[in-house]
C-alpha positions in Angstrom: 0.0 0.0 0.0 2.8 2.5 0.9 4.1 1.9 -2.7 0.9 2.6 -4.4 0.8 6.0 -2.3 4.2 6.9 -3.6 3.2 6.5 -7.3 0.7 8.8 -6.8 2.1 11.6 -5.1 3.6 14.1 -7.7 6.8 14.0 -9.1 7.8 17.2 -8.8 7.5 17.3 -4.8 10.5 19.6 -2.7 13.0 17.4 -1.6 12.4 18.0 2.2 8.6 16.7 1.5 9.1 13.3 0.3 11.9 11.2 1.0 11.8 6.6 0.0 13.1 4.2 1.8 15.6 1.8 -0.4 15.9 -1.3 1.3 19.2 -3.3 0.3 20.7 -6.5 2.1 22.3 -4.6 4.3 21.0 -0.6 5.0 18.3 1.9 4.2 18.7 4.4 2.4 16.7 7.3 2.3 16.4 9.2 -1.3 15.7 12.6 -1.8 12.4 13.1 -4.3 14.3 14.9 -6.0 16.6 12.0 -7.1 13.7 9.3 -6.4 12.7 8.7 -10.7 17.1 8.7 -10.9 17.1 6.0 -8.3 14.6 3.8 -9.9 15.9 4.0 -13.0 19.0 2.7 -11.7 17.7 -0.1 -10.0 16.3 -1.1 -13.2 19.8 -1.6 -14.9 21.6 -5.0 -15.2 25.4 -5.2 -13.8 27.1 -4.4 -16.8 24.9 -2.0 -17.5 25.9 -0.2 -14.2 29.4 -0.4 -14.7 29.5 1.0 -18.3 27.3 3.9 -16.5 30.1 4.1 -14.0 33.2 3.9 -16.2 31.4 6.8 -18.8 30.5 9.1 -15.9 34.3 9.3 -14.5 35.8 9.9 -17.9 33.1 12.5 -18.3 34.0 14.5 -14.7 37.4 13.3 -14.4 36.7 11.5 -11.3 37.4 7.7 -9.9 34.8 5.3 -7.8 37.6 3.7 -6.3 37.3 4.2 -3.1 39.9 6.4 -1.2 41.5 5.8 2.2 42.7 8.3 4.0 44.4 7.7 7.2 44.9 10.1 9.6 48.5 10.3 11.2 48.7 9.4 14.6 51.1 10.2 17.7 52.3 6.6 17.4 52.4 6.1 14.1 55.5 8.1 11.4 54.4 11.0 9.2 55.8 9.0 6.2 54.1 6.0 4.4 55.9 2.7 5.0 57.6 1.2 2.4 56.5 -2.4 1.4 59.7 -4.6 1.5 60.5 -5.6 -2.5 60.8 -9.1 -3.5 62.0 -8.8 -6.8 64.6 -7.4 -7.7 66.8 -6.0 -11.1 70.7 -6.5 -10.9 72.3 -3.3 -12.4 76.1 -3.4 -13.4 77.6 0.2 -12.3 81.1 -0.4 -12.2 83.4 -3.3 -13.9 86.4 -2.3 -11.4 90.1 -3.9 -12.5 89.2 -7.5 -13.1 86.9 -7.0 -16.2 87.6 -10.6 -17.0 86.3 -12.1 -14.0 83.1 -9.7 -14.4 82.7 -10.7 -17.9 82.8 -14.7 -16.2 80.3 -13.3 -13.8 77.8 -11.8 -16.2 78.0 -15.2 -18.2 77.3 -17.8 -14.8 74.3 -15.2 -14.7 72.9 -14.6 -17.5 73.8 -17.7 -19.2 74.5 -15.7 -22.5 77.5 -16.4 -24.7 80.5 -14.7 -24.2 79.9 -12.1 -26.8 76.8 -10.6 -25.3 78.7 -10.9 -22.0 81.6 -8.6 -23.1 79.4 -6.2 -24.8 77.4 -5.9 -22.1 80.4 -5.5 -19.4 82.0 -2.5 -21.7 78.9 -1.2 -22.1 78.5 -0.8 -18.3 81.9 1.8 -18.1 79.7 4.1 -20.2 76.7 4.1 -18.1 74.9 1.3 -15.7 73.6 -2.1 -17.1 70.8 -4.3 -16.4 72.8 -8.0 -15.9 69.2 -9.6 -14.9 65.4 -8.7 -14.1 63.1 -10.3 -11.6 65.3 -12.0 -9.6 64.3 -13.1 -5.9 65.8 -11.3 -2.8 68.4 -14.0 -2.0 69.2 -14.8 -5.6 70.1 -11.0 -5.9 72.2 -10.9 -3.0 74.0 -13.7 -3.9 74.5 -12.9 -7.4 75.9 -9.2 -5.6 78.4 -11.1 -3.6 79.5 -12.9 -6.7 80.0 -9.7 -8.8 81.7 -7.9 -5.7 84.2 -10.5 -5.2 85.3 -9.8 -8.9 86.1 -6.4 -8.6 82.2 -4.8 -9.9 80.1 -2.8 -8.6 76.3 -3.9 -8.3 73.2 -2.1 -7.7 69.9 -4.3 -6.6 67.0 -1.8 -8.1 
């Protein structure tokens, strides 16, 4: 009966009048008549439907739905966001050192390249830094690091 009222009432009521109850699965909402024709035509419309609406009207007001945390700073806790501890890591030649043999040696048990590419790559590392490998776990990178150290090059884990 309530319902039946509600189509009957105009539709062009003040807000402060009229205001419908959405029930959802978890809270009521209460809808301003003034949005209340909006509302239904949104219930109407299927999933995708929804998020095609909500994908159109963020391009169209340069805006995101994602929702945003915002945490306020406590006396406990830093000012500065904590870093999440990387897992992966590149190894990035900076310096050959003396023993550009031995690097070149390195570069090969790591890369697994011939010993061309392992040359070119080594010279190419007194000009400017080189990436030896990409995606390489923590301990593999350290090791690797040790490796390159102990022939005379410098190593960078980025």
């Amino acid at each position: 009966m309530a319902e039946e009222k509600e189509k009957k009432e105009p539709a062009l009521a003040p807000a402060s009048a009229e205001k419908k109850v959405v029930t959802g699965k978890k809270e009521k909402v209460e809808v301003p008549a003034k949005f209340k024709k909006l509302v239904e035509e949104i219930e109407k419309m299927s999933v995708l439907d929804l998020a095609e609406l909500v994908k159109i009207l963020e391009k169209k007001f340069g805006v995101s739905a994602a929702p945003q945390v915002v945490a306020a700073p406590t006396a406990a806790a830093p000012t500065t966001p904590a870093k999440e501890e990387k897992t992966v890591f590149n190894i990035v030649l900076t310096s050959v050192g003396d023993k550009k043999i031995e690097v070149i040696k390195a570069v090969r048990d790591a890369t697994g390249k011939g010993l061309k590419e392992s040359k070119d790559l080594v010279d190419a590392a007194a000009s400017g830094p080189q990436i030896v490998k990409e995606n390489v776990k923590k301990e593999e990178g350290e090791e690797l690091k040790k490796k390159f150290e102990a022939a005379g090059a410098k190593i960078e884990l980025k």
